[in-house]
Structures are given as structure tokens and as C-alpha cells.
FIVEXTI-142174 format. One record per residue (C-alpha): residue number from 1; residue in one letter; x, y, z. Coordinates in pm, 1 decimal. Each point is the difference from the previous one (the first is absolute). Example, Ala and Ser with C-alpha at 12.3 -4.5 7.8 and 13.67 -1.06 7.14 Angstrom:
<voros>
    n  res        c1        c2        c3
    1    A    1230.0    -450.0     780.0
    2    S     137.0     344.0     -66.0
</voros>
This chain:
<voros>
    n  res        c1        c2        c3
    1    X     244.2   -1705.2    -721.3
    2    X     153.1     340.2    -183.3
    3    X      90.3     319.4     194.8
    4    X      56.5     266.0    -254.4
    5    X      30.9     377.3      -5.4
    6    X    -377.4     159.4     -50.9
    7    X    -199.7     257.8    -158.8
    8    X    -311.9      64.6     194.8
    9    X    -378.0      68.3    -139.0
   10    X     -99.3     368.5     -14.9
   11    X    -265.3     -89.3     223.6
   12    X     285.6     -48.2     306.4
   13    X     -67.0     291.5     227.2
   14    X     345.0      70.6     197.4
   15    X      29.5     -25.0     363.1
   16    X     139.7     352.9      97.2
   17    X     -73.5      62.2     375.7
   18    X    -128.4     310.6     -92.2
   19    X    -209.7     163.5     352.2
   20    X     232.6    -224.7     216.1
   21    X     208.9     265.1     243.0
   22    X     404.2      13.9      10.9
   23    X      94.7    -265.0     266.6
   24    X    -276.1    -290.8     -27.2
   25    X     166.2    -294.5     127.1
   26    X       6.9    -269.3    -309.8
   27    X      -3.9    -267.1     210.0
   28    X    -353.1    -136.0      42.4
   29    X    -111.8     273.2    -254.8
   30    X    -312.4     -49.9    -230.0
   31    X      -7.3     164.9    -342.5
   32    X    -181.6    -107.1    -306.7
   33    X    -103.3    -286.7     167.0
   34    X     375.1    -142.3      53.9
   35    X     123.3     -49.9     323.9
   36    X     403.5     133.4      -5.5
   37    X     198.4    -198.1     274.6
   38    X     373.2      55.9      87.7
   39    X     225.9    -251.8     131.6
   40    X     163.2     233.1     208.3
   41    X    -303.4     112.6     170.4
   42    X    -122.0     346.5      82.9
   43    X     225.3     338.1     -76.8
   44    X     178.6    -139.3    -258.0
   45    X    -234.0     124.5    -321.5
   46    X    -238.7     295.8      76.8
   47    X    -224.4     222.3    -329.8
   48    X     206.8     245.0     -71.8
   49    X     126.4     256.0    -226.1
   50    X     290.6    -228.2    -143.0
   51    X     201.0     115.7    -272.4
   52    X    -212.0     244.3    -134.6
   53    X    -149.1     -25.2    -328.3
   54    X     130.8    -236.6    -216.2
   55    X     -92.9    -207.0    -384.6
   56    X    -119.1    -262.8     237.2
   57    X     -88.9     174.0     373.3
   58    X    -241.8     290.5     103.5
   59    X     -10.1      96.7     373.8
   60    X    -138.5    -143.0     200.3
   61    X     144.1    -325.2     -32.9
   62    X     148.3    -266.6     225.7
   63    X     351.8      59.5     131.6
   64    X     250.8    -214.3     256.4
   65    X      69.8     204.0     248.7
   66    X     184.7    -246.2     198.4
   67    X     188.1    -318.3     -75.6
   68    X     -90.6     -80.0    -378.8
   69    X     161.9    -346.3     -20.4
   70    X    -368.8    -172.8      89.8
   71    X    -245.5    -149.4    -204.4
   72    X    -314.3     232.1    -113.9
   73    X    -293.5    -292.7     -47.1
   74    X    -325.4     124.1    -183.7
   75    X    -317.2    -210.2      85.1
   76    X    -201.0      28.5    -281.5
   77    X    -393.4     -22.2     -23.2
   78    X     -16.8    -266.5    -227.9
   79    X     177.3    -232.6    -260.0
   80    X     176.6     221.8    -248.8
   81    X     232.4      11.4    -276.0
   82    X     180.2     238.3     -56.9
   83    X     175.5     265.2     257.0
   84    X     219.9     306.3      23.1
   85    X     129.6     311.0     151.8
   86    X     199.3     334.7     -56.6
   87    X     337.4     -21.8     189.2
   88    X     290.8     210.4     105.6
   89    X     278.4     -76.5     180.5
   90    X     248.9     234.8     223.1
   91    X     315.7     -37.9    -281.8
   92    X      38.4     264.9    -310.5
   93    X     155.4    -300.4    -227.1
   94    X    -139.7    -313.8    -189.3
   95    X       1.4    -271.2     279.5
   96    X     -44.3    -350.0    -133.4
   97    X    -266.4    -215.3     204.7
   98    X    -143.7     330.0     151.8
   99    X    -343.3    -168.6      83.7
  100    X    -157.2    -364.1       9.8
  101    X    -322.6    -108.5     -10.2
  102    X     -85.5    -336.5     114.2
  103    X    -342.6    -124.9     -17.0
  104    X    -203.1    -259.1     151.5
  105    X    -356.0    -168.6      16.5
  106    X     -47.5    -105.4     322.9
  107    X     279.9    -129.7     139.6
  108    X     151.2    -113.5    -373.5
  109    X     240.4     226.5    -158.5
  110    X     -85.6      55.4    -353.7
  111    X     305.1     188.2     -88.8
  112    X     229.6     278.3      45.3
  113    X     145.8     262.9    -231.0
  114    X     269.5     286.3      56.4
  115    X      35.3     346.9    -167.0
  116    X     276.2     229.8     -43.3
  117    X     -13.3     359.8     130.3
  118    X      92.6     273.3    -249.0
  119    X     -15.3     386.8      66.9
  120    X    -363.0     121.6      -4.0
  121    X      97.9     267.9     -40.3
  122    X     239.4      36.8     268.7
  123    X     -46.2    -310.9     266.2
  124    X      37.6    -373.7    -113.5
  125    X    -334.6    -137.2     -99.0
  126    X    -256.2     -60.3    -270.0
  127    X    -302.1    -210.2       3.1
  128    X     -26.3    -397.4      96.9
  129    X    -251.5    -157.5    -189.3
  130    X    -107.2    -422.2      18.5
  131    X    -202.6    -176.1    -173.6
  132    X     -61.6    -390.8      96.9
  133    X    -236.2    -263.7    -143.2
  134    X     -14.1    -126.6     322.8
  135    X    -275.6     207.9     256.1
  136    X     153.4     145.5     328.7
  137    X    -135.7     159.3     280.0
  138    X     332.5     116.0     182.6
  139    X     279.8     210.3     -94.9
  140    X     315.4      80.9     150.8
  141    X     251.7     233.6     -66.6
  142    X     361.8      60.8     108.3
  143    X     195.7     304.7     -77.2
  144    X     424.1      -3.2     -85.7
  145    X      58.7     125.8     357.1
  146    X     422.9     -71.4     -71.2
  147    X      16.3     287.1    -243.5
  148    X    -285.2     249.6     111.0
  149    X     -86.6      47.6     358.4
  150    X    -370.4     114.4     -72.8
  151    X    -281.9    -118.8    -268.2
  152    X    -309.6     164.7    -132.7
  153    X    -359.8    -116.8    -118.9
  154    X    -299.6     129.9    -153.9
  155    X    -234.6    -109.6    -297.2
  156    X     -62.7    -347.9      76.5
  157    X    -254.9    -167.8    -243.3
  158    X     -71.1    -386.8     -18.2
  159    X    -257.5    -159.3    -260.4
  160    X    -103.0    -321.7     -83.4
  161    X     -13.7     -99.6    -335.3
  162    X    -250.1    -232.0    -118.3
  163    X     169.3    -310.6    -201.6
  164    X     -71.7     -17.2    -328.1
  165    X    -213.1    -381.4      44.5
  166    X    -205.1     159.5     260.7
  167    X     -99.0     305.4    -209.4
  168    X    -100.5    -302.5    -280.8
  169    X    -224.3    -129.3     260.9
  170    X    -199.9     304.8      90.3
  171    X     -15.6      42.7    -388.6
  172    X    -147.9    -368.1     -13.9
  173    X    -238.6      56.6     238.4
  174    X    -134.8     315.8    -134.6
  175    X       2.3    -135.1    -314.0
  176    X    -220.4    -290.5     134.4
  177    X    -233.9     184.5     205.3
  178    X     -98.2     233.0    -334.5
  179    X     -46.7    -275.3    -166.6
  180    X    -240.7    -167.9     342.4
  181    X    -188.8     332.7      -9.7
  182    X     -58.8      19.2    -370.0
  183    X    -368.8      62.0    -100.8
  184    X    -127.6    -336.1    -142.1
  185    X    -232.3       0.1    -332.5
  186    X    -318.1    -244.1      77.8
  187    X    -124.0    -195.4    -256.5
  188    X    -365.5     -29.3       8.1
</voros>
């Protein structure tokens, strides 16, 4: 197994919670086809305007509102490979271990990953970006709630990469069905 920072395919459209009103509860909420759970339970992480517009956040995003030291756990779809978000924490400075992701299939935890928080352009954050050759299905996230008392999120985009064995196969079988369906010369 290797957990490693990411780059994502172009074809990755962004979860942005764009239409959802200021206030949705998180908790239980359904966007993009991942279901966002808190550990803390309801009134803790609402939609909201955040931080305002960041490198990494557009409003509306998703905001604690209340106690920010529990776990946000993504349910994914299906099996993917590769995940990430725009962040911001409530701290102008760089704060070392600012986010985690930790991420799981099924019950298994594949790995885990932290990021630093820089000024973007004026809270801590950036963008956390995984990659794992190991599929998941189940993300969580926790937040440095020791040095900022509030976290933001927007832009959340997962993708699964197809190995580079499996994309031989297809090729194989392509390959082999041309050559099933070629026209064949009779010899009379």
C-alpha cells in the first residue's frame, strides 16, 4: 500500500455545495453523492459563507460552527483513489499538521496523511490532496482544533484511477475482439 500526495484528472468535477442555503446541517447531508457525517453530531458544521473567498474556498462551503475537534467522515459512492479538498483554518500563520486525512475501505484503514496550513491568502490553509493504490470508500477528516477554533471546506473532488495492469487488460481485450470480428477471406 502507498498514500501519496495527488494530482487529480481534469475530468474531476469539484464538489462545491453550490444551491445549498447558509445553515444546512452537515450532519446527515448528501452532496455529490457523499454522505458528510460529524462525530459530534448536529450544529456543529452547517453550509456557510466561511472565510470568504479564498485560493482554495468559494462560498458556500462547509464551516464548524460549533465544537471543531470531531471527526468529518465522507461516505463515498464507490471504490476510489484518489481524494481531496480546499481547506482553511481559523489561524493567520503556517500551522504544522493543520488537517489529516485518514482513509479507509470498509472498515480497513488504508492510510492517513497530514498537511500544513499556510496563509491563503490570509487564513491557514491550502489544498489536501491523496492519492492511494489501495481503493477506499470512506474518508475522514480532522481539523487542528488546538491552534484554530474554526475550519473551512469547499471543493472536494475524489477520482479513481485506473491501474496501469487493468488499463493493459481492456487494451487486450479490445485488441482480441478486433481481431474475433475481423472479416475472413474464403477460399473457394
Amino acid at each position: 500500500m502507498a498514500v501519496a500526495p495527488g494530482a487529480f484528472p481534469a475530468s474531476a468535477a469539484p464538489i462545491t455545495f453550490t444551491g445549498l442555503a447558509s445553515g444546512v446541517e452537515v450532519n446527515g447531508l448528501s452532496a455529490g453523492g457523499v454522505l458528510f457525517s460529524y462525530s459530534l453530531g448536529n450544529g456543529n458544521v452547517v453550509i456557510d459563507g466561511g472565510p470568504g473567498v479564498t485560493n482554495n474556498l468559494n462560498p458556500p462551503n462547509v464551516v464548524s460552527a460549533g465544537d471543531n475537534s470531531g471527526i468529518l467522515t465522507l461516505a463515498l459512492p464507490s471504490l476510489e483513489t484518489m481524494f481531496g479538498y480546499g481547506y482553511a483554518i481559523l489561524d493567520t500563520n503556517t500551522v504544522t499538521d493543520a488537517t489529516t486525512i485518514t482513509l479507509f475501505n470498509g472498515a480497513t484503514n488504508v492510510g492517513t496523511l497530514s498537511y500544513n496550513g499556510s496563509p491563503d491568502p490570509s487564513f491557514a490553509g491550502g489544498f489536501a490532496g491523496i492519492q492511494s493504490t489501495v481503493p477506499f470508500d470512506s474518508v475522514q477528516l480532522t481539523f487542528d482544533s488546538v491552534d484554530a477554533p474554526a475550519f473551512a471546506l469547499d471543493n472536494v473532488v475524489f477520482a479513481s484511477v485506473p491501474e496501469p495492469s487493468a488499463i493493459l487488460l481492456v487494451l487486450t481485450g479490445a485488441a482480441a475482439l478486433f481481431w474475433l470480428r475481423r472479416p475472413k477471406n474464403s477460399h473457394c
